[in-house]
C-alpha positions in Angstrom: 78.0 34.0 101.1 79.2 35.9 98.0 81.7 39.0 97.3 80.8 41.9 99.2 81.3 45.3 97.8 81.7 46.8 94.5 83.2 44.7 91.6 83.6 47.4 89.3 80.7 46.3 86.9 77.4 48.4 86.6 74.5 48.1 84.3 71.7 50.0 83.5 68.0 49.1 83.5 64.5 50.4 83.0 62.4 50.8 85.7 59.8 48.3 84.2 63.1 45.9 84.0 63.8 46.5 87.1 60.2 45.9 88.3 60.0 42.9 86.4 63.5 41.2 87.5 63.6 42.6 91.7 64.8 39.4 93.1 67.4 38.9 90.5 68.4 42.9 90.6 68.7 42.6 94.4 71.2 39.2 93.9 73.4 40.7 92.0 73.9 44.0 94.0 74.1 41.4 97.1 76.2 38.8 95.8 77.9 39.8 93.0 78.5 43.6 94.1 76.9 45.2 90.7 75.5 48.3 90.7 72.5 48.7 88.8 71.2 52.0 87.7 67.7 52.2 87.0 66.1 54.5 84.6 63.1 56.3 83.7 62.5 57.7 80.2 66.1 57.3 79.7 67.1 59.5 82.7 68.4 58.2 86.1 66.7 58.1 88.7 67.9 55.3 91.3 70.4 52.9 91.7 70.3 49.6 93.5 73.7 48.8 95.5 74.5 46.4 98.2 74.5 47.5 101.9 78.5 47.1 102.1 78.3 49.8 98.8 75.8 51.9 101.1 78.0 51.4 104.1 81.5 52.5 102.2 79.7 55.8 100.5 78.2 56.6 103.5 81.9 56.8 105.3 82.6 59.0 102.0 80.5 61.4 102.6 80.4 61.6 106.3 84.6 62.0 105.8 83.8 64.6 103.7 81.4 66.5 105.7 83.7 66.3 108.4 86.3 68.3 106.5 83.5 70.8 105.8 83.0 71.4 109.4 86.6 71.5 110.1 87.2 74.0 107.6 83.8 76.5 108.3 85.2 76.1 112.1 88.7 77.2 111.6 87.4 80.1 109.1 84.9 81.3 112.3 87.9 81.4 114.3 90.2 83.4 111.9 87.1 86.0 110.9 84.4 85.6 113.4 81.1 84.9 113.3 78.2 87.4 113.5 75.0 86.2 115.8 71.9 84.7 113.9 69.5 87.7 115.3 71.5 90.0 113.2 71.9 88.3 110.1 68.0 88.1 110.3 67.5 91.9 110.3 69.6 92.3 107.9 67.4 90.3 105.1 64.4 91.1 106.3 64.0 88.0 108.5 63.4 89.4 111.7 60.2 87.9 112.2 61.6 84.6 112.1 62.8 85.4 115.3 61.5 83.8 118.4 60.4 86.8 121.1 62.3 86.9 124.4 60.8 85.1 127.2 58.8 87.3 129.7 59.1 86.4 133.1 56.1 84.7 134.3 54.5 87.2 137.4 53.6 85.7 140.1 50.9 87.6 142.2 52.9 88.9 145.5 51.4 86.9 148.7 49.0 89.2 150.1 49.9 90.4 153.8 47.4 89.5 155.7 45.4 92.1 157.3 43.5 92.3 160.0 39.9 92.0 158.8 38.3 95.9 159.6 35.0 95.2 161.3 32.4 97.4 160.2 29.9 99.0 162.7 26.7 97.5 162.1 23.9 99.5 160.7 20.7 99.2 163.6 18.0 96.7 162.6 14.6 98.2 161.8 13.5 97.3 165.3 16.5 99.3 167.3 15.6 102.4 164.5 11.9 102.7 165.3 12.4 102.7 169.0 
């Protein structure tokens, strides 16, 4: 299959180069474990490594992210922390904030009451008579 990971040897190419030569860019990342920088105007702007590369600086980082919340943790412990609504106010952010809930009102269940019977006005007939 090929070495996998990083041999130590990284070249640089244009991104018409690298347009031009894909297949043989994505070999040598893959099987020879070169790094290949591509570049646009002179400046970088990618770089094409193998997924064992991806893999290993991927573990870097994470590694180091996991110090970073280690070490914002242990300083919230020592100092405290101070709740996000506040911090808000305090810049000017308070409309970022999302409104209480209201509690949804229910409409009480009506008693029910004895329907009131109304006396009956007299028909036309019972009137004249």
């Amino acid at each position: 299959m090929g070495q996998i990971g990083h041999t130590g040897q990284m070249s640089r190419m244009t991104v018409a180069e690298a347009k031009n030569h894909f297949s043989d860019v994505l070999r040598r990342a893959e099987y020879g474990g070169e790094r290949v920088v591509v570049e646009r105007h002179g400046k970088p702007v990618a770089a094409i490594v193998s997924t064992e590369d991806l893999r290993q600086l991927e573990a870097a980082e994470q590694a180091g992210d996991l110090r970073d919340a280690r070490a914002a943790l242990a300083e919230a412990k020592e100092r405290g922390t101070i709740p996000l609504d506040t911090v808000l106010r305090k810049h000017g952010l308070a409309h970022l904030l999302v409104p209480p809930e209201r509690p949804v009102r229910r409409p009480h269940a009506e008693k029910s009451r004895p329907a009131l019977k109304r006396p009956r006005k007299p028909s036309r007939n019972q009137r004249q008579r």
